[in-house]
N, C-alpha and C positions, 0 to 999 in steps of 0.2 A: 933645742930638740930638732933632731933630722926626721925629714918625712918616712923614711924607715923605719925610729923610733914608734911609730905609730901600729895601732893594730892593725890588721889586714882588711878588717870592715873599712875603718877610715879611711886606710891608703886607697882600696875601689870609691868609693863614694868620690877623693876627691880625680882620681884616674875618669870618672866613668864622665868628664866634661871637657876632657880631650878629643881632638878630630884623630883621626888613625893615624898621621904622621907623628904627631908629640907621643901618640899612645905607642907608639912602635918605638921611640926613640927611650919612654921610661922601660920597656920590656928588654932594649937594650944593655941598660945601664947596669944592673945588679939583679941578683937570683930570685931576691923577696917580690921589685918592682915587676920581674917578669910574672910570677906568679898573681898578682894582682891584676898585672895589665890583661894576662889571658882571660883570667873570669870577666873583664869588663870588654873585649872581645867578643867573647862567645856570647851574649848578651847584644850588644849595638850591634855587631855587624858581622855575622860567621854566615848569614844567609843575604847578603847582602849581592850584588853584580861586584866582580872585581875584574879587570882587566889591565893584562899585560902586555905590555911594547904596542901598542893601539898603532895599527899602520892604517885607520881610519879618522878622517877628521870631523869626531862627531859635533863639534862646533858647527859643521855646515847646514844642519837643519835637516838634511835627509839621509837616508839608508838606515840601519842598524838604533836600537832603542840604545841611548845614551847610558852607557853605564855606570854604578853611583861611585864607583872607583878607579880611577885609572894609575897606573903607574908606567910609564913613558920609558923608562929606562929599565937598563938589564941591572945594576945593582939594587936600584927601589924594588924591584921584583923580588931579588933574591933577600932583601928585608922584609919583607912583608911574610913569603913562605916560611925563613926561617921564624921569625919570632910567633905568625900565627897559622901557617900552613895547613897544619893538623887539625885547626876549627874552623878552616874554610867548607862550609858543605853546603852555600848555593848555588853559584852561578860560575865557572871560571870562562874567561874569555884569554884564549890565547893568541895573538894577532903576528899575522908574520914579521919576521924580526927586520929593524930600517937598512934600507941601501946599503950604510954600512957595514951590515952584517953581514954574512955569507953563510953557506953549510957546513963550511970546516972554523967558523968562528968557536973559542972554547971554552966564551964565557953562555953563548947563548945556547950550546950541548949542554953544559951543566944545571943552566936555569930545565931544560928537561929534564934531568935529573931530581933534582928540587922537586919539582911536581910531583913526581912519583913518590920521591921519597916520603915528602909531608902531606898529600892530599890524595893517594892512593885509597887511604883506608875512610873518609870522609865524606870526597863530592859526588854532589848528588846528579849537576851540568855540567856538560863541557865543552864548550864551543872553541872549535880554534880554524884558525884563518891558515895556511903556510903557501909555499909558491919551491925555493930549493931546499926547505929544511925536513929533511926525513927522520932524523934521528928518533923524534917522537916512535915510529914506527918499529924501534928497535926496543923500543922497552922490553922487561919482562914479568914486573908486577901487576897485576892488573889491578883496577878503578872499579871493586867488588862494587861499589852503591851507586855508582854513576847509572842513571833510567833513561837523563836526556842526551844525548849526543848531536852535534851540529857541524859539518865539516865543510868549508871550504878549498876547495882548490884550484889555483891561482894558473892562469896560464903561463906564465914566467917557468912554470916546469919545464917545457917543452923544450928549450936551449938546453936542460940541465941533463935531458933523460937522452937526447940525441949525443951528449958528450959521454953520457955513462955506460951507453949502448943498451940496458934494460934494466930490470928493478929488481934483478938481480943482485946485480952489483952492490945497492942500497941494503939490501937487507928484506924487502917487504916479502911479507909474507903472505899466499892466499887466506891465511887463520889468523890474520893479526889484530885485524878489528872483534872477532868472536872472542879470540881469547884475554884484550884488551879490557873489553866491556862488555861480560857477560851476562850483565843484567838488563842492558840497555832495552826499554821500552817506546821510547823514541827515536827514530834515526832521522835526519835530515841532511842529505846528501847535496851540496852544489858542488859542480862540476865544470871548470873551464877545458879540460886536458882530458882528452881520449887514453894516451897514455896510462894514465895513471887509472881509469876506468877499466881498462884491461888488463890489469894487474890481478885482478882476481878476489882481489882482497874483498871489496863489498857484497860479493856475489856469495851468502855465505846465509844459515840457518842460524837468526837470531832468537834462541826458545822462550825470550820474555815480548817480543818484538808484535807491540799492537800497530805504533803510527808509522808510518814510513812517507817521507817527503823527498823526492827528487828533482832536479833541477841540473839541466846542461844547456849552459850556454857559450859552451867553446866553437868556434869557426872550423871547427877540425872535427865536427861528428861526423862518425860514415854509424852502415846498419850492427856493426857489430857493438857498438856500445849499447842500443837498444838492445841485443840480446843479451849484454848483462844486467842491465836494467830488470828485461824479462825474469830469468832467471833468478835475480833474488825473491819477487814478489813469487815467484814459484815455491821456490824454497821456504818461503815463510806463509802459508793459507791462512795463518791464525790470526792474520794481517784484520784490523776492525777499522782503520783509519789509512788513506792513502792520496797521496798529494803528486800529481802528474804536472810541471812546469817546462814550457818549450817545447820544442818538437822530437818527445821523445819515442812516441811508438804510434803507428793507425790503428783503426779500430780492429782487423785482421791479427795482429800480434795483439790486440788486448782479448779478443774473443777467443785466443789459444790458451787464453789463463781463467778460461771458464770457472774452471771445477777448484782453482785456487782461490778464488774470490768470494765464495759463498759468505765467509763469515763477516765480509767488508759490511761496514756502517755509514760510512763516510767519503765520498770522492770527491773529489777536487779534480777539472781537468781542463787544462790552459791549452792554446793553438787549437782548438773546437775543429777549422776548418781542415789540418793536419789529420785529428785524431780520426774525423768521420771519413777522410778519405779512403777508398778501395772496400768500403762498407758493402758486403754483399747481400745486404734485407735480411740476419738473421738476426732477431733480437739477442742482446746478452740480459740473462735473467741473472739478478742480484735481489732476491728473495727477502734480504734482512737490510737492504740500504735505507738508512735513513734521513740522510743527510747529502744531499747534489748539489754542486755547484758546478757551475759553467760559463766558460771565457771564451769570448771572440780571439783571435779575426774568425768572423761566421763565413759560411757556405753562403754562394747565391740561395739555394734553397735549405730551409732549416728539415732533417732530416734525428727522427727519435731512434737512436741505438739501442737502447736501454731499458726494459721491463721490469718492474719492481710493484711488490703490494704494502707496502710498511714505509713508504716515504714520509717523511713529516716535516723536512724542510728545504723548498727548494731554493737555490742562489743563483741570478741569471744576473750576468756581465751584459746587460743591453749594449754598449757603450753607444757607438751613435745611432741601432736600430729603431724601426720606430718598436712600439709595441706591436702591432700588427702583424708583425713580421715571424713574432711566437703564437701566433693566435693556432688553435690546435697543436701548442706544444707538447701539450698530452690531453689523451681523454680523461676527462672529470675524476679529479684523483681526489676521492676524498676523503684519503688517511692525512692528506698535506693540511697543517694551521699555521706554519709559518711558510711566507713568502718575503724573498730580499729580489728586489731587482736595482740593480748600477745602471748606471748611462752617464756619459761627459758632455751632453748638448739640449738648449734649450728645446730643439723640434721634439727629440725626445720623451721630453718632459709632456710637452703639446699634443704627441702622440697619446700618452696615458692618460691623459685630459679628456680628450677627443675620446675616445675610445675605451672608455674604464670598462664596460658593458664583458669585454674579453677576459678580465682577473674575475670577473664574479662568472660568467660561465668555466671557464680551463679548472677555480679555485674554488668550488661550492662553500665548503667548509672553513674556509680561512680562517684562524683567530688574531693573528699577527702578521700585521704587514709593515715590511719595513720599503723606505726610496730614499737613495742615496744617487743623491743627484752630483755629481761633480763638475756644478759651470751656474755659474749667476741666474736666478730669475727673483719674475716681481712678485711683488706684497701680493697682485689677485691669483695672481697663479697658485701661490702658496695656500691662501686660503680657498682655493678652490679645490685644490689635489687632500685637502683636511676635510671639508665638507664632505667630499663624495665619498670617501673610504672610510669608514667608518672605524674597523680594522686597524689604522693607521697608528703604529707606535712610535718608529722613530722616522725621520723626513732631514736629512740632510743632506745642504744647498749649500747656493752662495750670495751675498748683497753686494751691491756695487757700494755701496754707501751706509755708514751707521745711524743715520738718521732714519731709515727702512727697520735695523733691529729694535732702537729705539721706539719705532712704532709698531712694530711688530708685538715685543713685548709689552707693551700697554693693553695690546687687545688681546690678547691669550688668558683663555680662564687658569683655574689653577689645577686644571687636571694635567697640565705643561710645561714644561720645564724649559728654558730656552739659553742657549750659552755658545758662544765661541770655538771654536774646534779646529783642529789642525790636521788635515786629513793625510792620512800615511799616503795617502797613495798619487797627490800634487801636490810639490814643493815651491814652486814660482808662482804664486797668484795677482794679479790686478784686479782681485775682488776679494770677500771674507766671509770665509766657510764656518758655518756654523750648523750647530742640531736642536731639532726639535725633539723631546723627548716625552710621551704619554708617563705620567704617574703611578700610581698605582694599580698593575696590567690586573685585573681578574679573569683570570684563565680557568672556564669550567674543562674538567676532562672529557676529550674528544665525545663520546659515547652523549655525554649530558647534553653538549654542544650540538650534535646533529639531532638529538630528540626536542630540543625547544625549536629549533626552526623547521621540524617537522610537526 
């Protein structure tokens, strides 16, 4: 009896204990096996991370979350779309194509084809990496379910765009990404190439578009890239989430986008000492912000841009300040119950030690305090910074030595959780970062919360 012979139940059951290569190679083979292999697809792995031509080495331990499938080459690629392309609907990661590819290469045009053709009507992500390959940008199907978008762009353009004389030539369009992905509710924008920034193309009215994440860290920005910057976040008011990395705009070009920011929730905003620059003392009111976060490098003097009455979690990048240094960060805001403060040095640490007295005046109400400490301290400091803060959920640090976690965890009761940890944001360490984590949080709501310690 051939495995064909068998019914379709069988043939799944014994398909569904293949890894995706043998499973792609039986969907290969004949019509029945394709049909079996698809249902045991869309099942193990259609929402799965796939990525294609990986021009990153996620073997090194940093950048980018490893994704659970790679396929390295332009024909694995083009096996994969075809035999399950159309059940791919979670993550696509498209990575620029190796050295030896080019933009007139005509196997990795078609692999953008491929895409369109099989995962247009399906993915829900799509991340993709490029540097000379525009073709993408020439499609004409659009990626109807796609919500997340993520785009990289590689400064390796810059050679390509001064040969082609502008983006013309290419094909792009100011409407390429609206009509591309018109559903997209996430955008996140990295940006090496001015170039391609003033193309027009991102500067565009996305009507699903809540989070918007930008990032330029090309050697080639002048002021006109911030105004396209400007102008999308103009273009879209309905914006609830928004992520500012590098030195994209001062606080002057942010207080021009008053009356577009009302509906924001959430800001995220990196180079502090950039952003509050040319700050003329007028506060920006953001009425519904609930969510701050804030990154050094800080001003000599710390200086509050920003009024808000519904704040409820603030995130401060100490990194080597002390605390003190936020001390009247704001007046007594006591819609806030969560509080994250970061720092990368032990004086830091010494500082919120010394000085706790400033989170309970600035945080009346705290429910949740989290410190994420990034740099080695001792057993007493740690149970010191536990003792005082009562508040305290999660506390991640670093040991010189595992005979400290070892004793560490012997003495933690069992409201505690305590484990090893790999922190995104340091990859070299000659120490081992790890978290404490509080158990089971009991969170009364706010209102109950300010009436018992009243």
């Amino acid at each position: 009896m051939k495995l064909t012979d068998l019914n379709i139940d069988c043939i799944e059951g014994i398909l569904e204990h293949l890894e995706i290569d043998d499973l792609m190679s039986a969907a290969d083979s004949n019509t029945r096996l394709r049909h079996a292999a698809r249902f045991v697809y869309d099942r193990k792995y259609s929402e799965k991370t796939v990525s294609l031509l990986p021009g990153w080495n996620f073997e090194s331990g940093s950048g980018p979350t490893r994704p659970e499938y790679i396929f390295y080459n332009v024909r694995s690629s083009f096996r994969l779309l075809r035999c399950f392309g159309h059940l791919v609907s979670g993550v696509l990661h498209l990575e620029s194509a190796p050295d030896d590819y080019n933009e007139n290469n005509e196997n990795y045009c078609n692999l953008i084809g491929y895409i369109q053709e099989y995962c247009s009507a399906t993915l829900n992500k799509f991340y993709f990496t490029f540097d000379n390959q525009f073709e993408f940008f020439t499609l004409k199907k659009p990626f109807a379910k796609v919500t997340e978008l993520r785009f990289n762009v590689k400064d390796q353009i810059n050679a390509n765009l001064c040969a082609l004389g502008d983006f013309d030539a290419i094909n792009i369009t100011k409407d390429c990404l609206v009509r591309l992905f018109p559903a997209v509710q996430i955008l996140e924008i990295s940006a090496e190439c001015s170039q391609f920034v003033h193309s027009g193309c991102i500067a565009n009215h996305f009507q699903q578009l809540e989070h918007l994440e930008i990032t330029h860290c090309g050697s080639d920005w002048s002021s006109t890239c911030a105004e396209v910057y400007i102008d999308i976040i103009r273009k879209n008011p309905q914006l609830k989430k928004l992520n500012l990395y590098q030195k994209i705009m001062d606080m002057n070009m942010f207080q021009a986008l008053s009356e577009n920011l009302q509906n924001l929730e959430y800001l995220e905003v990196n180079w502090f000492d950039i952003f509050i620059s040319n700050f003329n003392g007028k506060l920006l009111h953001l009425n519904n912000l609930k969510h701050l976060s804030l990154r050094g490098p800080w001003p000599d003097n710390f200086v509050n841009p920003i009024s808000f009455v519904q704040l409820e979690t603030m995130d401060i990048w100490m990194e080597d300040k002390p605390i003190e240094y936020f001390d009247g960060l704001f007046p007594k805001i006591q819609s806030i119950e969560t509080l994250i403060l970061r720092m990368c040095t032990p004086d830091a640490v010494n500082s919120l030690i010394e000085n706790h007295g400033i989170i309970t005046k600035n945080f009346p109400f705290l429910v949740e305090f989290e410190v994420l400490a990034f740099c080695p301290i001792s057993i007493s400091k740690v149970q010191r910074v536990m003792t005082i803060f009562k508040q305290l959920t999660v506390f991640e640090f670093g040991f010189s030595e595992d005979s400290e976690y070892t004793y560490l965890q012997k003495c933690l009761s069992t409201d505690w959780s305590l484990k090893y940890t790999k922190s995104r944001y340091i990859y070299s360490l000659d120490w081992l970062p790890v978290m404490l984590k509080r158990k089971n949080i009991k969170k009364l709501p706010l209102q109950d919360f300010r009436r018992f310690f009243n």
